[in-house]
C-alpha positions as CSV (number, residue, x, y, z in Angstrom):
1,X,33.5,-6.2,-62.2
2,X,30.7,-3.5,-62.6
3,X,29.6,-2.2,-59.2
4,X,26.3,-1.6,-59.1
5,X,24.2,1.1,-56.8
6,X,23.0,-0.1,-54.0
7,X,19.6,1.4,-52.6
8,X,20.0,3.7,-49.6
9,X,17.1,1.0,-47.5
10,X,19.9,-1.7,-48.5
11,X,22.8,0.5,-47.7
12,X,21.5,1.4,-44.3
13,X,20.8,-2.4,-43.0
14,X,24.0,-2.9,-43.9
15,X,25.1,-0.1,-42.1
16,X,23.1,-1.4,-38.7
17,X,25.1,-4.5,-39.3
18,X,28.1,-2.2,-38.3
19,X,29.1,-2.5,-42.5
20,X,31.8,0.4,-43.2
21,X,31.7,0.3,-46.4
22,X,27.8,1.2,-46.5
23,X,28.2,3.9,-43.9
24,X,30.8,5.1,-46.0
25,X,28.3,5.6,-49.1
26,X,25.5,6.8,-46.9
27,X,28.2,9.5,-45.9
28,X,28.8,10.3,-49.6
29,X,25.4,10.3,-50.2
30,X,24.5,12.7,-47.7
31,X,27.5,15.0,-46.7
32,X,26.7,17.9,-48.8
33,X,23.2,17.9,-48.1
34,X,24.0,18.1,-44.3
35,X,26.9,20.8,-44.8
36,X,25.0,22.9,-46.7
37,X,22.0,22.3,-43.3
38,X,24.9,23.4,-41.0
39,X,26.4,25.9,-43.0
40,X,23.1,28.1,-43.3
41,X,22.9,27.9,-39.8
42,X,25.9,28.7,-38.3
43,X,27.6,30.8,-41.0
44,X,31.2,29.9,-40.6
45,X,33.2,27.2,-42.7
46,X,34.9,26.0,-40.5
47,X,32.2,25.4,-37.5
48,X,30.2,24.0,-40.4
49,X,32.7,21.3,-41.0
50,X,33.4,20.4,-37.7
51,X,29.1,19.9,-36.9
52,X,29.2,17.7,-40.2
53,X,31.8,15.8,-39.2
54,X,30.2,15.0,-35.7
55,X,27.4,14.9,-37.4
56,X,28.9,11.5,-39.2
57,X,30.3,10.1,-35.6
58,X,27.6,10.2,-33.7
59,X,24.8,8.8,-36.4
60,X,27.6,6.2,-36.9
61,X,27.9,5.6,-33.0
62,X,23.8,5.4,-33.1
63,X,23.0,3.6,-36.6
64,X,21.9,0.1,-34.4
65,X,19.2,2.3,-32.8
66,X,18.1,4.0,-36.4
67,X,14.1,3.4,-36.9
68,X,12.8,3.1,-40.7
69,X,9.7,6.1,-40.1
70,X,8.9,6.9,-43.7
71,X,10.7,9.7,-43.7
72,X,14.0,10.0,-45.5
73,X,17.2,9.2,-43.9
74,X,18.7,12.7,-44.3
75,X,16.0,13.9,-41.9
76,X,17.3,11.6,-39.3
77,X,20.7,13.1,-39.7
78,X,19.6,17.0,-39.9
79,X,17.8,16.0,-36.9
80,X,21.0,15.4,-35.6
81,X,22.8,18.4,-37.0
82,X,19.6,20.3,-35.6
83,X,20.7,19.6,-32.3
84,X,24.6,19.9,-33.0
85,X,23.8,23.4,-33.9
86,X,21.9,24.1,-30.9
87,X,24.7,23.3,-28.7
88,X,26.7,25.0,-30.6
89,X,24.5,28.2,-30.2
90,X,24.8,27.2,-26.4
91,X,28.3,27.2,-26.5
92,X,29.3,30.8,-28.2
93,X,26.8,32.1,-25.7
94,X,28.6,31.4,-22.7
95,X,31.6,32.3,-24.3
96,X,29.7,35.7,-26.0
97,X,31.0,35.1,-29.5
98,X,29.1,35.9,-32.6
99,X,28.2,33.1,-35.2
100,X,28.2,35.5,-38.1
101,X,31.2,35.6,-40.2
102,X,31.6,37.8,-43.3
103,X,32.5,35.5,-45.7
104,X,28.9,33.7,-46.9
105,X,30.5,31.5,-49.7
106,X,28.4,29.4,-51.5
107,X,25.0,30.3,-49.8
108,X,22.2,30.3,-51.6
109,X,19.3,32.6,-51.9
110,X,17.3,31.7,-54.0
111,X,13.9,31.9,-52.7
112,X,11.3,32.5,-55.2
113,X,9.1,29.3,-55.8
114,X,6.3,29.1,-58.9
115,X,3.8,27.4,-56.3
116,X,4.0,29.7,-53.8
117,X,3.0,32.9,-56.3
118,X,4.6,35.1,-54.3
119,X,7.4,37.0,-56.3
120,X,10.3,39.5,-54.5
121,X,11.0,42.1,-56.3
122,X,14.7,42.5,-58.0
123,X,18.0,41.1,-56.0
124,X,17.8,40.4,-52.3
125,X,21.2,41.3,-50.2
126,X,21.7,37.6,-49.0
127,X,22.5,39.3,-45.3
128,X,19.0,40.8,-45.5
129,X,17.4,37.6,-46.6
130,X,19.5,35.1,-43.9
131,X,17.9,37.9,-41.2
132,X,14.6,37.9,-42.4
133,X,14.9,34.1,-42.7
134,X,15.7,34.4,-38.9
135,X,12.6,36.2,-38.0
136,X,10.1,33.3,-39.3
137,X,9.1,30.7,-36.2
138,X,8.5,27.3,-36.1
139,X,7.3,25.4,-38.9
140,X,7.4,28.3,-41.7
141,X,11.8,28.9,-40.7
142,X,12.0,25.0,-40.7
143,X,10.0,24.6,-44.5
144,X,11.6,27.7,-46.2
145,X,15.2,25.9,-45.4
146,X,14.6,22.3,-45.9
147,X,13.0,23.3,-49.2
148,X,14.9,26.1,-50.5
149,X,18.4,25.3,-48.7
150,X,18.4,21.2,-48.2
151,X,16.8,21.0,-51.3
152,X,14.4,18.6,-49.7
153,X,10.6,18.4,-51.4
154,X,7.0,18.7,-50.2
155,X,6.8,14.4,-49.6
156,X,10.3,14.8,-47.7
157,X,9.1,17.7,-45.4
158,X,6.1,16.6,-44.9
159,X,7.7,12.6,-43.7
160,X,10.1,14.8,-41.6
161,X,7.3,17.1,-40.1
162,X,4.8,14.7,-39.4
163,X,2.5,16.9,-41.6
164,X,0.3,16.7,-45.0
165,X,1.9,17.3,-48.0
166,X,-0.7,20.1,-48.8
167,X,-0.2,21.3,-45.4
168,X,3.5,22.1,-46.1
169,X,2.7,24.1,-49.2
170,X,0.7,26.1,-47.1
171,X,3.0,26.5,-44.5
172,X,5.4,27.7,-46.9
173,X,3.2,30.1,-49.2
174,X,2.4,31.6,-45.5
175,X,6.4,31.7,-45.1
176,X,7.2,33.6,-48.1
177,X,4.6,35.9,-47.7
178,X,5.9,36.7,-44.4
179,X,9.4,37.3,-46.0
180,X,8.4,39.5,-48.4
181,X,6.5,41.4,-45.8
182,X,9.4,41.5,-43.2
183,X,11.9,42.4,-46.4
184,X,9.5,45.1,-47.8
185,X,9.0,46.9,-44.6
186,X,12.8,47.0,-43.9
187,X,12.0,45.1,-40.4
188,X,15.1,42.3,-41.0
């Protein structure tokens, strides 16, 4: 028997229907994706895996109340980790623990796009880059990291944001000019 790919619309009706099996391949599907999210944000391994994991549980314990919006699936679930990550936050702060570890395994910095026309010069210190990354607000911080970290493009964004496509390249051409700014005048 040859198992065939279902598509991810099929896989999460299934998945309403309380199917384990199609949660289970939504989870394959996505875990990466959504550690990586995590991961950027909180900087440690090990709270990265824990948020993913809850992540999983609580869109599982909420799949019958999922809504079909247009945009992608993986932005209802790093709409979730968005908020896992904020109570996380919460939580070190009342304890007064930092959220920066050290070790920044597997992060990527990669953020030089061919749209955007806006070129850094030479290597970037990844600590330098995550800070400057910091410093953006709103719209620009959440574009630069679901394109250039979640991997997600202009369509996805732009579903997730409620925004025109065209709107989002602007968004992030402002972004990385703003980057190269902060990380030019040493201001990360």
């Amino acid at each position: 028997m040859v198992f065939l790919p279902e598509s991810e619309i099929s896989l999460i009706q299934r998945a309403i229907q309380h199917d384990d099996s199609a949660f289970v391949c939504l989870y394959d599907l996505h875990v990466d994706k959504v550690y990586r999210h995590v991961y950027y944000r909180v900087r440690d391994r090990d709270d990265a895996e824990d948020i993913t994991q809850e992540v999983f549980v609580r869109a599982w314990k909420a799949i019958g109340r999922y809504k079909a919006t247009g945009a992608p699936f993986l932005s209802w679930l790093t709409t979730i980790a968005h908020n896992l990550v904020i109570d996380h936050y919460k939580h070190l702060a009342k304890h007064k623990t930092t959220a920066f570890d050290e070790s920044k395994e597997g992060m990527s910095h990669q953020i030089i796009d061919k749209d955007s026309q806006i070129d850094f010069d030479g290597d970037i210190d990844r600590d330098l880059l995550e800070k400057a990354i910091s410093k953006l607000k709103g719209d620009k911080q959440k574009v630069v990291l679901m394109h250039f970290i979640d991997g997600l493009s202009y369509t996805e964004i732009a579903r997730a944001l409620k925004k025109r496509e065209g709107a989002i390249r602007v968004i992030q051409y402002r972004a990385l000019k703003e980057l190269r700014d902060i990380l030019n005048t040493g201001t990360a």
